[in-house]
C-alpha positions, 0 to 999 in steps of 0.5 A: 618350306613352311614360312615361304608357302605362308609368304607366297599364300599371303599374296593371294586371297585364299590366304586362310584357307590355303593356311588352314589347309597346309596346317592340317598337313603338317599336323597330319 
């Protein structure tokens, strides 16, 4: 799950922010 939402986000250009984001939830 987390690998594809990396892929997917890559595509986009808020692909730090999303990543930042998705970060913080599995820490979380």
């Amino acid at each position: 799950m987390t690998v594809r939402l990396s892929n997917t986000v890559e595509k986009g250009p808020i692909n730090k922010t999303l990543e930042a984001y998705i970060r913080i939830l599995i820490i979380t």
